[in-house]
N, CA, C, O and CB atoms as a CASP TS submission, in Angstrom:
PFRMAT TS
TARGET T0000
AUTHOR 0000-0000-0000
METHOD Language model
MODEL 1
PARENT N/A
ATOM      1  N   UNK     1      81.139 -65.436  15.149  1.00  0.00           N
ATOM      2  CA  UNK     1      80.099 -65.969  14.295  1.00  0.00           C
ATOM      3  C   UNK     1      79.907 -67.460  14.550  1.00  0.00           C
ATOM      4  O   UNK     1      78.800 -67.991  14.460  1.00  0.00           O
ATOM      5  CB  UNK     1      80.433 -65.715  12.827  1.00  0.00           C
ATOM      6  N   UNK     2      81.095 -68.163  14.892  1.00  0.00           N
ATOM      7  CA  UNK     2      81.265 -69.660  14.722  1.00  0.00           C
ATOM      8  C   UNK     2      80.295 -69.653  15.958  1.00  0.00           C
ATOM      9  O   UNK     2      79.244 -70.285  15.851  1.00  0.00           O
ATOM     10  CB  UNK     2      82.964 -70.488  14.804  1.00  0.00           C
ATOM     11  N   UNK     3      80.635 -68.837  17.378  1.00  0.00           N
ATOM     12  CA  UNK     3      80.053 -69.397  18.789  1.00  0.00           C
ATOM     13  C   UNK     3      78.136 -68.938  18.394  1.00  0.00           C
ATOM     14  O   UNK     3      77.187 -69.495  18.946  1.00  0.00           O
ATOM     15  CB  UNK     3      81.007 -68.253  20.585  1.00  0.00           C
ATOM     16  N   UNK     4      78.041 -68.056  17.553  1.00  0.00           N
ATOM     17  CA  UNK     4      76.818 -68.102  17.478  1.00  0.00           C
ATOM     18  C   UNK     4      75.880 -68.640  16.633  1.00  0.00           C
ATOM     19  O   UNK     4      74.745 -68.207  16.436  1.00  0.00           O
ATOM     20  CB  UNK     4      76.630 -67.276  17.535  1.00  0.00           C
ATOM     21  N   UNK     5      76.387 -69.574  16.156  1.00  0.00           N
ATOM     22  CA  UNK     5      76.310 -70.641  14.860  1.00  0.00           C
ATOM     23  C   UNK     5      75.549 -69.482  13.950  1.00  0.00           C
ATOM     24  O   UNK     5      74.352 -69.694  13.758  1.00  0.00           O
ATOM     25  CB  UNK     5      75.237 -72.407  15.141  1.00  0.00           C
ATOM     26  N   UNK     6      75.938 -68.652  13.549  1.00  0.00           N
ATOM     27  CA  UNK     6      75.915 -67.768  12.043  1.00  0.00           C
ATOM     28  C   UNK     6      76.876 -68.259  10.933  1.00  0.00           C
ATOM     29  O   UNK     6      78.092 -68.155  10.774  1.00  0.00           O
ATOM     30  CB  UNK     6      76.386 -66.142  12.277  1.00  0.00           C
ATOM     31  N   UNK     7      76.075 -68.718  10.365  1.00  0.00           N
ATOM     32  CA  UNK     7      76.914 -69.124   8.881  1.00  0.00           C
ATOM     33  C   UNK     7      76.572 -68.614   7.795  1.00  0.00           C
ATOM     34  O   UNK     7      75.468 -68.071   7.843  1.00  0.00           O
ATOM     35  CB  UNK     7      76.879 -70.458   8.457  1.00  0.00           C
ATOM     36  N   UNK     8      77.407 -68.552   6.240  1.00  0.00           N
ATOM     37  CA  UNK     8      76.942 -68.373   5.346  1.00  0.00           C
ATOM     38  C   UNK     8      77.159 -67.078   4.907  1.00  0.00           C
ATOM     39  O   UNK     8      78.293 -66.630   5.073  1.00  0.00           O
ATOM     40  CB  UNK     8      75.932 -68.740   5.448  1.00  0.00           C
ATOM     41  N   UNK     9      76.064 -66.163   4.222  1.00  0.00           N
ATOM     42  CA  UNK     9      76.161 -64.472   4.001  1.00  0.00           C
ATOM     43  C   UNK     9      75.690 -63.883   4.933  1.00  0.00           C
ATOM     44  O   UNK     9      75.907 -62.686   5.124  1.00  0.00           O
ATOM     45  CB  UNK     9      75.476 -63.838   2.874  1.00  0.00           C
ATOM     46  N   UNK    10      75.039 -64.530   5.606  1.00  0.00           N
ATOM     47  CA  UNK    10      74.638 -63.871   7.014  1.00  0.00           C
ATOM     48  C   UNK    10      76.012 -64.020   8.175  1.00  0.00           C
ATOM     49  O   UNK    10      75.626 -64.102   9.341  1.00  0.00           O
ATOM     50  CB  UNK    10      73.099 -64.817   7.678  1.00  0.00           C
ATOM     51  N   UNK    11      77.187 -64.052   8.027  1.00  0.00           N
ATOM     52  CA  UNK    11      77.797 -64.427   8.533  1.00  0.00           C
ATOM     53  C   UNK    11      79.173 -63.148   8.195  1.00  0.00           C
ATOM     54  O   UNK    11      80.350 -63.487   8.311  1.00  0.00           O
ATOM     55  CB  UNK    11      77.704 -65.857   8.248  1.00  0.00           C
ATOM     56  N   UNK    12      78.836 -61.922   7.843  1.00  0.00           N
ATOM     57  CA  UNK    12      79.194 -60.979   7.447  1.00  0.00           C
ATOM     58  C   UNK    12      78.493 -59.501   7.875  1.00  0.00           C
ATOM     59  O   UNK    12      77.314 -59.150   7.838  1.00  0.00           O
ATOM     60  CB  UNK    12      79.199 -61.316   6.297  1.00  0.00           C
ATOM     61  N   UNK    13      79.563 -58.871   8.244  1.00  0.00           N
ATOM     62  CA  UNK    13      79.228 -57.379   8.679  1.00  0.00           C
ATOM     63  C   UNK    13      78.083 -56.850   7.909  1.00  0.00           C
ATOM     64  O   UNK    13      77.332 -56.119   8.555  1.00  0.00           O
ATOM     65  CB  UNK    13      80.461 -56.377   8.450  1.00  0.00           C
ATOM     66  N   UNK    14      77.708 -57.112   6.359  1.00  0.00           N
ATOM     67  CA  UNK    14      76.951 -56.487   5.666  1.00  0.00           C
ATOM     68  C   UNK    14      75.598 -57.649   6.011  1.00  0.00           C
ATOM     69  O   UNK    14      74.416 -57.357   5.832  1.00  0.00           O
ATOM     70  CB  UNK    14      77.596 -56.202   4.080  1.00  0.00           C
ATOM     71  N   UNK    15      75.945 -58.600   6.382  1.00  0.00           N
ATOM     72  CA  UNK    15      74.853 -59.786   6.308  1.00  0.00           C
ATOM     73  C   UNK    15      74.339 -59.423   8.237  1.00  0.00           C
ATOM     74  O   UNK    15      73.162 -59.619   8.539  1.00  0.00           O
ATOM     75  CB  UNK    15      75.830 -61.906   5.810  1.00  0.00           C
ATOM     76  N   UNK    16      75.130 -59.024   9.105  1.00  0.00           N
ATOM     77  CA  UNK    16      74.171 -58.647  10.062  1.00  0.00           C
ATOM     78  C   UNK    16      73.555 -57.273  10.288  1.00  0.00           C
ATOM     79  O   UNK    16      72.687 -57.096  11.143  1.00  0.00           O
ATOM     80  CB  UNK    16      74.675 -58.958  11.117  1.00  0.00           C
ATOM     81  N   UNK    17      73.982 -56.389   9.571  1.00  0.00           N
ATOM     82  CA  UNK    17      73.782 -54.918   9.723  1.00  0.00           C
ATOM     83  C   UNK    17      72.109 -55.575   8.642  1.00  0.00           C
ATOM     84  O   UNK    17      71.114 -55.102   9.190  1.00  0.00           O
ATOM     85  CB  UNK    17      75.440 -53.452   8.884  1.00  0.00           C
ATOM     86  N   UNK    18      71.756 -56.358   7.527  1.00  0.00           N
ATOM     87  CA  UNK    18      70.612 -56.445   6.990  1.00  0.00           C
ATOM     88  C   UNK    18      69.635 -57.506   8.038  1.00  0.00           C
ATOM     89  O   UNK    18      68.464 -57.214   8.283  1.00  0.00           O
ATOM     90  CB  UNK    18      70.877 -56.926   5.461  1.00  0.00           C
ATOM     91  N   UNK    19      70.334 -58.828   8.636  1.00  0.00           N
ATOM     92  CA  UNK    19      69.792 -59.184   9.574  1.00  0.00           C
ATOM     93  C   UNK    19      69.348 -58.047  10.472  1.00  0.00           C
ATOM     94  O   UNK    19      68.297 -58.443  10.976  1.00  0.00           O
ATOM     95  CB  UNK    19      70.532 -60.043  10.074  1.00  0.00           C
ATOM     96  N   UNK    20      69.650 -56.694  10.977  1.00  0.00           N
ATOM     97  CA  UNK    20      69.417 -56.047  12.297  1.00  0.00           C
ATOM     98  C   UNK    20      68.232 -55.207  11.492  1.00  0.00           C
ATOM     99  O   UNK    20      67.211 -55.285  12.175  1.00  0.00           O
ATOM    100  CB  UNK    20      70.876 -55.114  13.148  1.00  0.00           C
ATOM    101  N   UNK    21      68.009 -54.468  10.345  1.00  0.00           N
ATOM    102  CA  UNK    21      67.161 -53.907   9.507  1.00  0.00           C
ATOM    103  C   UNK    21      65.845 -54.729   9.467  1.00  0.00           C
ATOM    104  O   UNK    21      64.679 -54.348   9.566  1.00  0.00           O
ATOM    105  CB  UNK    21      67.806 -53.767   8.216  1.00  0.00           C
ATOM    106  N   UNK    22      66.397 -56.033   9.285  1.00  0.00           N
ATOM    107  CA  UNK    22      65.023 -56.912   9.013  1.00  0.00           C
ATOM    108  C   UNK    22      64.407 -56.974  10.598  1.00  0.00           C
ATOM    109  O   UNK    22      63.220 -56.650  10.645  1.00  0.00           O
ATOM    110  CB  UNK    22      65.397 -58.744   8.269  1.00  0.00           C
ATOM    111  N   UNK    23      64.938 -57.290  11.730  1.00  0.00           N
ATOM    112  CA  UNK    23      64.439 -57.857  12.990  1.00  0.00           C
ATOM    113  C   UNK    23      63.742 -56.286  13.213  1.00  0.00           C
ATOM    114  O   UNK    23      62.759 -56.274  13.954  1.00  0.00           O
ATOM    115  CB  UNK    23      65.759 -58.583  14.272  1.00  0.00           C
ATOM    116  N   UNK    24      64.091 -55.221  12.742  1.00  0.00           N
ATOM    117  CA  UNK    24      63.890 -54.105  13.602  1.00  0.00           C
ATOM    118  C   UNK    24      62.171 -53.784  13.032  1.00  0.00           C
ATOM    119  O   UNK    24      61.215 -53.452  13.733  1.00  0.00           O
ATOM    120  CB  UNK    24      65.237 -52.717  13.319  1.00  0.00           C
ATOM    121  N   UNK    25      62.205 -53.998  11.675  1.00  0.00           N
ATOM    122  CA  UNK    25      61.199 -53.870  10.588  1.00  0.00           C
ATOM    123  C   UNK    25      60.008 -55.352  11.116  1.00  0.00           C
ATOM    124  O   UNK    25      58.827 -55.136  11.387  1.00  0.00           O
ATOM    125  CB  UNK    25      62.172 -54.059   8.726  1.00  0.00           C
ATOM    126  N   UNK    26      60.444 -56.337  11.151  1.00  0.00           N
ATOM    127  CA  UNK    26      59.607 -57.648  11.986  1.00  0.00           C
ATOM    128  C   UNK    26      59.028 -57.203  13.272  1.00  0.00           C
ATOM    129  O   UNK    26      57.916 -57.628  13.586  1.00  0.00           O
ATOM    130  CB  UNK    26      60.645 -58.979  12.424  1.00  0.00           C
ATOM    131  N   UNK    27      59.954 -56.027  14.398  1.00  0.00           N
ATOM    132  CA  UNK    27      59.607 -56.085  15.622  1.00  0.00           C
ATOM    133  C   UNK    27      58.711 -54.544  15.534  1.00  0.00           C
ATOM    134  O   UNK    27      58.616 -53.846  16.544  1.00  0.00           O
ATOM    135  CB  UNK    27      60.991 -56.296  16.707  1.00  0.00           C
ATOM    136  N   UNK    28      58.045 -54.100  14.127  1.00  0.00           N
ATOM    137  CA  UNK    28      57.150 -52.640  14.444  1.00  0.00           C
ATOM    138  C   UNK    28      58.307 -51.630  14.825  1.00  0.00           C
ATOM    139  O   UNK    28      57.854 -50.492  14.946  1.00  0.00           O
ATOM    140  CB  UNK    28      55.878 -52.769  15.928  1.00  0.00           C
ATOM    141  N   UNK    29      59.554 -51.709  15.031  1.00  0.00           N
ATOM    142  CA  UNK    29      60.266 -50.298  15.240  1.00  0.00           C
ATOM    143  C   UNK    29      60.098 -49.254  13.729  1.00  0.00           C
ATOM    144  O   UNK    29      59.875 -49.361  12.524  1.00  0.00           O
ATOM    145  CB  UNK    29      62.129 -50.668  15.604  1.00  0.00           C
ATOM    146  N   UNK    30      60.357 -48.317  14.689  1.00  0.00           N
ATOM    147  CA  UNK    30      59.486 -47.199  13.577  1.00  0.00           C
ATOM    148  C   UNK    30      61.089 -46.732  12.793  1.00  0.00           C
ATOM    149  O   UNK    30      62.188 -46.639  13.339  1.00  0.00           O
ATOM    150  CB  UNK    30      58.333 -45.380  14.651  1.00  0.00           C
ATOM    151  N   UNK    31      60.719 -46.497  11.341  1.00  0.00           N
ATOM    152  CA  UNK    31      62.029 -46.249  10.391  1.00  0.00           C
ATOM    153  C   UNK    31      62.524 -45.394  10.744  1.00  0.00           C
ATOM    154  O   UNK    31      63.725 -45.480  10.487  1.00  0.00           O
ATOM    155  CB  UNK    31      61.982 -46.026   9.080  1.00  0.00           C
ATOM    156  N   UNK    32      62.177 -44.177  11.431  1.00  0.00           N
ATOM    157  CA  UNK    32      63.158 -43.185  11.726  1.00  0.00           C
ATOM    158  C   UNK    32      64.105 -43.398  12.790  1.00  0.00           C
ATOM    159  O   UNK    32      64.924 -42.507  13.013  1.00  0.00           O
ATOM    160  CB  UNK    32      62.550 -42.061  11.988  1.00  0.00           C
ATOM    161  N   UNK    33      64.112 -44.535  13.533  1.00  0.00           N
ATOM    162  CA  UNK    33      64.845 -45.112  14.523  1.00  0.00           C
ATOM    163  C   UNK    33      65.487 -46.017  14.092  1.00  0.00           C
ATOM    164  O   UNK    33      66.606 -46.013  14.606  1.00  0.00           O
ATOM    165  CB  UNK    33      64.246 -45.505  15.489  1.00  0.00           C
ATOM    166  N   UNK    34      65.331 -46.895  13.316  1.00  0.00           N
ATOM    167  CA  UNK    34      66.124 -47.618  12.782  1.00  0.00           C
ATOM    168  C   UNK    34      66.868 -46.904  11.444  1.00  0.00           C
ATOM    169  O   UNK    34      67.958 -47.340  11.073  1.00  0.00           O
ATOM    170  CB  UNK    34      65.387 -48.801  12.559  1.00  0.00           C
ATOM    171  N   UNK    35      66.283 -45.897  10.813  1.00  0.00           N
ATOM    172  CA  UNK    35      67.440 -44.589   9.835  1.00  0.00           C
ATOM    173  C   UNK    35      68.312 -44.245  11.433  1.00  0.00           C
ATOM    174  O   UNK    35      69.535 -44.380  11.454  1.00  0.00           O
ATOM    175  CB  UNK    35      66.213 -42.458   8.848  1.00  0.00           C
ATOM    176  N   UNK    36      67.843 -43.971  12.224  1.00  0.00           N
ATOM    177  CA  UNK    36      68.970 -43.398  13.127  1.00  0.00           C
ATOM    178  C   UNK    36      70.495 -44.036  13.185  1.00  0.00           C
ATOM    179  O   UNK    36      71.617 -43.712  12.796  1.00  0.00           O
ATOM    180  CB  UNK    36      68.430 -43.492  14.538  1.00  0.00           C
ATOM    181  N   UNK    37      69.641 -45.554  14.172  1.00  0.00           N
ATOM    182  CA  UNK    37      70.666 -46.629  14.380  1.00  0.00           C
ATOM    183  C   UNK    37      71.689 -47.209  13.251  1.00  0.00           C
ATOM    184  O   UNK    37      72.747 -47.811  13.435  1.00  0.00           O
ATOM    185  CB  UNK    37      69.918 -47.724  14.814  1.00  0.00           C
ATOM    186  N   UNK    38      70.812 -46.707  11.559  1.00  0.00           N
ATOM    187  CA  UNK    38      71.449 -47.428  11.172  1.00  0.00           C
ATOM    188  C   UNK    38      72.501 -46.681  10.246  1.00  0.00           C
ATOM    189  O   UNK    38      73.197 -47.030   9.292  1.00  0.00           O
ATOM    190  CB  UNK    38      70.684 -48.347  10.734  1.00  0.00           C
ATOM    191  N   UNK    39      72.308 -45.495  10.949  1.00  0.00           N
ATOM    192  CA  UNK    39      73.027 -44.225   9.890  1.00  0.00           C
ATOM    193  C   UNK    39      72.996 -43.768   8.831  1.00  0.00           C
ATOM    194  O   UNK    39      73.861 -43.026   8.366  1.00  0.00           O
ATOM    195  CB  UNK    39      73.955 -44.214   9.647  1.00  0.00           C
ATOM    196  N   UNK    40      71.768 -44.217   8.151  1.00  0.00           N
ATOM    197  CA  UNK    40      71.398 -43.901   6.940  1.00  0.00           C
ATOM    198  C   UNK    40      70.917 -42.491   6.918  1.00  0.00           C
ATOM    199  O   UNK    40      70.293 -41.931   7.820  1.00  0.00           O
ATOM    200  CB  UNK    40      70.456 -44.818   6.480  1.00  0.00           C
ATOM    201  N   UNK    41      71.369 -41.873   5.512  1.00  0.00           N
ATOM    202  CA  UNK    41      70.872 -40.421   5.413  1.00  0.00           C
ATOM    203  C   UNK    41      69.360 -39.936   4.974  1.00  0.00           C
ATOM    204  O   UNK    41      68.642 -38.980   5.267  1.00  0.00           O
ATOM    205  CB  UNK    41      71.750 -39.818   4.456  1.00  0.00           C
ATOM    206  N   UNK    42      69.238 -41.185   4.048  1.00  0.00           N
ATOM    207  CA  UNK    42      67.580 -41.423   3.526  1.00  0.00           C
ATOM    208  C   UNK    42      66.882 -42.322   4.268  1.00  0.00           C
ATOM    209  O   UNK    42      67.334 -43.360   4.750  1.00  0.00           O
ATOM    210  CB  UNK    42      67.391 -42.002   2.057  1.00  0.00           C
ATOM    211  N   UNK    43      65.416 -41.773   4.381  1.00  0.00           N
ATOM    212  CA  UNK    43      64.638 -43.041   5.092  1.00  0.00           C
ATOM    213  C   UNK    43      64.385 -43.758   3.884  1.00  0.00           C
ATOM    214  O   UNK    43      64.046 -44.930   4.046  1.00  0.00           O
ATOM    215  CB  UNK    43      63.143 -42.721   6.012  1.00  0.00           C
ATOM    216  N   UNK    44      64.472 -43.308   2.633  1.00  0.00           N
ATOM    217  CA  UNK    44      64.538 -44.470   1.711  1.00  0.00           C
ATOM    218  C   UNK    44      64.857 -45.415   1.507  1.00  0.00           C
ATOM    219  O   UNK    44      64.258 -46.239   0.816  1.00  0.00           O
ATOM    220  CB  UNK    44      64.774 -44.456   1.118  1.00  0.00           C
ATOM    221  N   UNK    45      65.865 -45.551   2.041  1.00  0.00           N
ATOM    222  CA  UNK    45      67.255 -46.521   2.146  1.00  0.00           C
ATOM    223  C   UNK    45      66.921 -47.150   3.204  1.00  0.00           C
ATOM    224  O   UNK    45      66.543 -48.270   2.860  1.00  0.00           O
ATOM    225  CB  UNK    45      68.784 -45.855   2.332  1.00  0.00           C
ATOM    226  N   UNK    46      66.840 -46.973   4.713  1.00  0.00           N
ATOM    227  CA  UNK    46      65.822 -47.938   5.334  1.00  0.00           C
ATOM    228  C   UNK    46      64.710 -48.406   4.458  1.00  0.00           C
ATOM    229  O   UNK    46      64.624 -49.625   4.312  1.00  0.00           O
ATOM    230  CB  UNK    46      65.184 -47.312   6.508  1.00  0.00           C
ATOM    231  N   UNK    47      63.881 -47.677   3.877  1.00  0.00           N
ATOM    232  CA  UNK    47      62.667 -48.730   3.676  1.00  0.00           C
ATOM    233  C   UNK    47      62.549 -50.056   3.136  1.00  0.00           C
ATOM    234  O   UNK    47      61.552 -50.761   2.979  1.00  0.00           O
ATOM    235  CB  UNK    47      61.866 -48.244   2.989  1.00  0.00           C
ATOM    236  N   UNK    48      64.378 -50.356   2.754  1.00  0.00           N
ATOM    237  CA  UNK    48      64.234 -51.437   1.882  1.00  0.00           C
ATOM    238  C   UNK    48      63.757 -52.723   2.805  1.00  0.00           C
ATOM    239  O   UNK    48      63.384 -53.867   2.550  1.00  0.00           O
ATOM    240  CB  UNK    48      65.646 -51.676   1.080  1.00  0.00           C
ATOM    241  N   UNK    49      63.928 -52.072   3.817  1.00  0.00           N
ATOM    242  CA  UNK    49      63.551 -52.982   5.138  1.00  0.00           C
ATOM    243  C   UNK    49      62.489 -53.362   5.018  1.00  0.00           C
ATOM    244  O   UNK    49      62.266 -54.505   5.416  1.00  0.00           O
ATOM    245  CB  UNK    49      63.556 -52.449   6.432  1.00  0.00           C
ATOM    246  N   UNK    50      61.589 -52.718   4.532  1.00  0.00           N
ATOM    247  CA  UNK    50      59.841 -52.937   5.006  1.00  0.00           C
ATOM    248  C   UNK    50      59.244 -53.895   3.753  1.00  0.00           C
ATOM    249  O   UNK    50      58.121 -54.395   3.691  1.00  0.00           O
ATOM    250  CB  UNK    50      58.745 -51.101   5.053  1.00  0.00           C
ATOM    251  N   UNK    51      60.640 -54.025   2.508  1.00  0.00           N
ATOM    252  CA  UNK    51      60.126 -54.217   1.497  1.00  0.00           C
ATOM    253  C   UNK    51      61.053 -56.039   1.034  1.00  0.00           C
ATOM    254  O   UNK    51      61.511 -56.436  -0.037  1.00  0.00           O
ATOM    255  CB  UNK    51      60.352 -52.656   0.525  1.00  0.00           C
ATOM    256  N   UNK    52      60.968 -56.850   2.717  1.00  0.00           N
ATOM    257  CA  UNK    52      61.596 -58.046   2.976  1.00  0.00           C
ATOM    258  C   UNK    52      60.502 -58.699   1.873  1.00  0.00           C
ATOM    259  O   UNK    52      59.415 -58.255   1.502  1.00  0.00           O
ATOM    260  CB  UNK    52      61.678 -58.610   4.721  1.00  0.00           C
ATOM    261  N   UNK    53      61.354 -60.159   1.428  1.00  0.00           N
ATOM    262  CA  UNK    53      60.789 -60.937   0.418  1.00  0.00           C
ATOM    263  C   UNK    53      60.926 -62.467   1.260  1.00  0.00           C
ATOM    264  O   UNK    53      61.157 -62.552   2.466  1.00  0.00           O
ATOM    265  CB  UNK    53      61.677 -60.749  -1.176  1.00  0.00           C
ATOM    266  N   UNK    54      60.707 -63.757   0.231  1.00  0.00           N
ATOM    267  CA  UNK    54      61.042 -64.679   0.833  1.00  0.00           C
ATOM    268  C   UNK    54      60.556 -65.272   2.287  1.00  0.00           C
ATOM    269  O   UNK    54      59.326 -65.299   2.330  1.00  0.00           O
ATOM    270  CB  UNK    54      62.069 -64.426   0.765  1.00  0.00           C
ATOM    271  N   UNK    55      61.190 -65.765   3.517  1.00  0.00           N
ATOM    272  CA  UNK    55      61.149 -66.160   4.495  1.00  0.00           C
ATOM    273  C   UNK    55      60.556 -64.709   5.335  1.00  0.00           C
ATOM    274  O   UNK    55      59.544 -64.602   6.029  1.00  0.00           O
ATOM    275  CB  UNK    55      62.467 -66.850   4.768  1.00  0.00           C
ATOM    276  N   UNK    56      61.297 -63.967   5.084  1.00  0.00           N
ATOM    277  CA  UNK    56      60.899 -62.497   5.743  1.00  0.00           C
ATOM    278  C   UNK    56      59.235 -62.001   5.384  1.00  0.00           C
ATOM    279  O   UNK    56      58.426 -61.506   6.168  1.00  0.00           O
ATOM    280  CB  UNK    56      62.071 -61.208   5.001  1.00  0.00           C
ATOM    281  N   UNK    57      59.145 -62.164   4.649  1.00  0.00           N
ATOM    282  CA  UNK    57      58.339 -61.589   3.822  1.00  0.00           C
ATOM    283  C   UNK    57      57.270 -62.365   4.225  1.00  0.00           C
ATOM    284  O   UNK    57      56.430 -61.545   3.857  1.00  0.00           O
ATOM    285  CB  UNK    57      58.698 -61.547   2.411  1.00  0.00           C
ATOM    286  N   UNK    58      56.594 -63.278   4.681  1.00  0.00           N
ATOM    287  CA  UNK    58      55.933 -64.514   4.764  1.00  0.00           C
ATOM    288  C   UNK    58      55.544 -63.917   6.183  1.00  0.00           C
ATOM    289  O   UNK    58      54.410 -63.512   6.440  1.00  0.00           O
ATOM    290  CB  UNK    58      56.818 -66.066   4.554  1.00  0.00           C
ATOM    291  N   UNK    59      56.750 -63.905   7.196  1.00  0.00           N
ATOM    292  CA  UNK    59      56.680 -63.648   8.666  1.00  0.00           C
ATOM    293  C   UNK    59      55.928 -62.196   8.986  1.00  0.00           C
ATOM    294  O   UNK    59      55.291 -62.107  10.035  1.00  0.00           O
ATOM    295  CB  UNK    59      58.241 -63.657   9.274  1.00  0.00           C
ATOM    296  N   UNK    60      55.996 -61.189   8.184  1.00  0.00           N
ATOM    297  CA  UNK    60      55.735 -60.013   7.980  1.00  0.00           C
ATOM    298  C   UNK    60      53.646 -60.229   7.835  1.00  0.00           C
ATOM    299  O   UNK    60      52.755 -59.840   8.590  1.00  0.00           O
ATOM    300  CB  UNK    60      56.841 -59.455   6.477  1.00  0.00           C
ATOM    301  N   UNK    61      53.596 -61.051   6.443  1.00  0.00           N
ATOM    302  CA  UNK    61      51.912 -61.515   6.539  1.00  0.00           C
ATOM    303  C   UNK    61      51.415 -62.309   7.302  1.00  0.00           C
ATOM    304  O   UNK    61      50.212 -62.278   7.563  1.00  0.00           O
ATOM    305  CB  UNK    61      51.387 -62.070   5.535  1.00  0.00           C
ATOM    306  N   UNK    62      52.749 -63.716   8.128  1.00  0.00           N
ATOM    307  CA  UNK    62      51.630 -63.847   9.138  1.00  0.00           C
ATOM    308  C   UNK    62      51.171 -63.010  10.422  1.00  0.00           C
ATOM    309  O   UNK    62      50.137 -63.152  11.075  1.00  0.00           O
ATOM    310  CB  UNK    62      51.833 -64.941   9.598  1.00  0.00           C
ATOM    311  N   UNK    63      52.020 -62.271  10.576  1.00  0.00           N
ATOM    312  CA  UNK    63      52.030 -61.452  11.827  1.00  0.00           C
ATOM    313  C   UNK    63      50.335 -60.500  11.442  1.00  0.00           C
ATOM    314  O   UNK    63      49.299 -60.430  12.101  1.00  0.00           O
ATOM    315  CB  UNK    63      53.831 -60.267  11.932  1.00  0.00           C
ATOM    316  N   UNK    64      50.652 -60.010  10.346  1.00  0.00           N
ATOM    317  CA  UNK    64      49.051 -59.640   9.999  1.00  0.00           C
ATOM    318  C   UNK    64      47.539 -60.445  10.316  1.00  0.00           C
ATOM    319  O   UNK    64      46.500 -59.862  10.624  1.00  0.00           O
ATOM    320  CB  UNK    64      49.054 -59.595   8.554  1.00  0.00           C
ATOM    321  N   UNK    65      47.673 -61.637  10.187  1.00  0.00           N
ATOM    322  CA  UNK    65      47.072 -62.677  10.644  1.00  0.00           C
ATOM    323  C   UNK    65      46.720 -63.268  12.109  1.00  0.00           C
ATOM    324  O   UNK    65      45.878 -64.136  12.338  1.00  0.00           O
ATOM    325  CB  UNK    65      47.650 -63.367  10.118  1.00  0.00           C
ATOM    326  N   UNK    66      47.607 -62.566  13.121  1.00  0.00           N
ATOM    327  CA  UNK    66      47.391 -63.025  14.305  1.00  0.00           C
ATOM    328  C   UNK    66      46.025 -62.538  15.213  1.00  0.00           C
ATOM    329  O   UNK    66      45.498 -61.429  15.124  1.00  0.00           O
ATOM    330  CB  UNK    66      48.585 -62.721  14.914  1.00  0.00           C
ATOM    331  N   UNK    67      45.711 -63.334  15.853  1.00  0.00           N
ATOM    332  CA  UNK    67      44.405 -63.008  16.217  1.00  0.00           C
ATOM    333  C   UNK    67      43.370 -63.497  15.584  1.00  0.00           C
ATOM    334  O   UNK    67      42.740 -64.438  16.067  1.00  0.00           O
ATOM    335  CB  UNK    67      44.239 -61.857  16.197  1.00  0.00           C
ATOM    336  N   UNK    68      43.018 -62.906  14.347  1.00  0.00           N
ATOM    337  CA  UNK    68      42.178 -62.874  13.594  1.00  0.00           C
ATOM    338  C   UNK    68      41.274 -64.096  13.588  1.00  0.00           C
ATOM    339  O   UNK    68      41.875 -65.142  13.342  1.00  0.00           O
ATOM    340  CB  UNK    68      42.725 -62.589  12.554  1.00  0.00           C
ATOM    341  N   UNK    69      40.178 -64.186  13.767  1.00  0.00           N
ATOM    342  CA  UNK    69      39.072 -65.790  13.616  1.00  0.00           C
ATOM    343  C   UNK    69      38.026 -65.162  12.383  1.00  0.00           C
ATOM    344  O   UNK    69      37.583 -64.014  12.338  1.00  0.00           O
ATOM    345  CB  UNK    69      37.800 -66.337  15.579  1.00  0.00           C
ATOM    346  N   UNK    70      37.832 -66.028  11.622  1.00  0.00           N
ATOM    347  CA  UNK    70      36.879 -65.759  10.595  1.00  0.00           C
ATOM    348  C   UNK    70      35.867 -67.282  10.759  1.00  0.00           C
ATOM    349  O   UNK    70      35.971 -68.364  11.337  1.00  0.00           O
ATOM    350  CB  UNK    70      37.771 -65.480   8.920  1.00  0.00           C
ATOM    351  N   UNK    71      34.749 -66.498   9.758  1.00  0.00           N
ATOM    352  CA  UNK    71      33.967 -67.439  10.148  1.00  0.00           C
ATOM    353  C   UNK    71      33.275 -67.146   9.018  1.00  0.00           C
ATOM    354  O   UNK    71      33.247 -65.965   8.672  1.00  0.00           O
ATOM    355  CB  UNK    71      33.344 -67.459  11.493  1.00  0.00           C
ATOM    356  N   UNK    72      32.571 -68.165   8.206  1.00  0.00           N
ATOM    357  CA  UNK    72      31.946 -67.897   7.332  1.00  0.00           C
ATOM    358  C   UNK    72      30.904 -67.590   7.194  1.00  0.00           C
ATOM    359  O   UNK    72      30.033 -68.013   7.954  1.00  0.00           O
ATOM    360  CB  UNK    72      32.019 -68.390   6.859  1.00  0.00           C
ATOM    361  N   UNK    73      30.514 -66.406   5.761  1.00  0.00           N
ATOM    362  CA  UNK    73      29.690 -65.717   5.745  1.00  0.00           C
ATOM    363  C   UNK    73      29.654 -64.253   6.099  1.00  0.00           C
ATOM    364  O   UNK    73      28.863 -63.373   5.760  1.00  0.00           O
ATOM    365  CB  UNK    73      29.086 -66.287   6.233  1.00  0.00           C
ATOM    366  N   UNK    74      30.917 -64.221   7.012  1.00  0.00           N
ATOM    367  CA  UNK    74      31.356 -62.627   7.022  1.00  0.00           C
ATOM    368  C   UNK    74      32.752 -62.346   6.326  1.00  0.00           C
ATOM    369  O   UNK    74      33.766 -63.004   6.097  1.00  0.00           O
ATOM    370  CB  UNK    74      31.498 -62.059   8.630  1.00  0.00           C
ATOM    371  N   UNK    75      32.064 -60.306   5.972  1.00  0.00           N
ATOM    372  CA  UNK    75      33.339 -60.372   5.036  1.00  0.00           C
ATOM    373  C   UNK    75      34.846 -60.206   5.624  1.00  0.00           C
ATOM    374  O   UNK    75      35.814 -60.263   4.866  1.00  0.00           O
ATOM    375  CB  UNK    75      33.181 -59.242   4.005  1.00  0.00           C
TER
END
């Protein structure tokens, strides 16, 4: 953890197994692959993935945003 400067709660087996949920959910991998990887029995239980807040959560709407040019006057 130290060589990969991970600190903090992220700096814990339970803190990268949710780091790896979140990157997988950021990078469009589809939940039944990440329920695979992540051994979960419910895809419920993955979905908490999809349902990132905060910093996550932000990165998730701008990614929605990319591309996009507006211009006014259209809807």
């Amino acid at each position: 953890m130290r060589a990969a400067a991970i600190i903090g709660p992220q700096a814990s087996p339970k803190g990268l197994r949710h780091g790896f949920g979140i990157a997988n959910a950021q990078a469009s991998i589809p939940q039944s692959l990440t329920q695979r990887w992540m051994g979960h029995a419910r895809l419920e239980t993955t979905g908490i993935y999809q349902n990132a807040v905060g910093s996550e959560e932000r990165a998730f709407a701008q990614r929605a945003w990319v591309g996009q040019s507006f211009t006014s006057g259209e809807p």
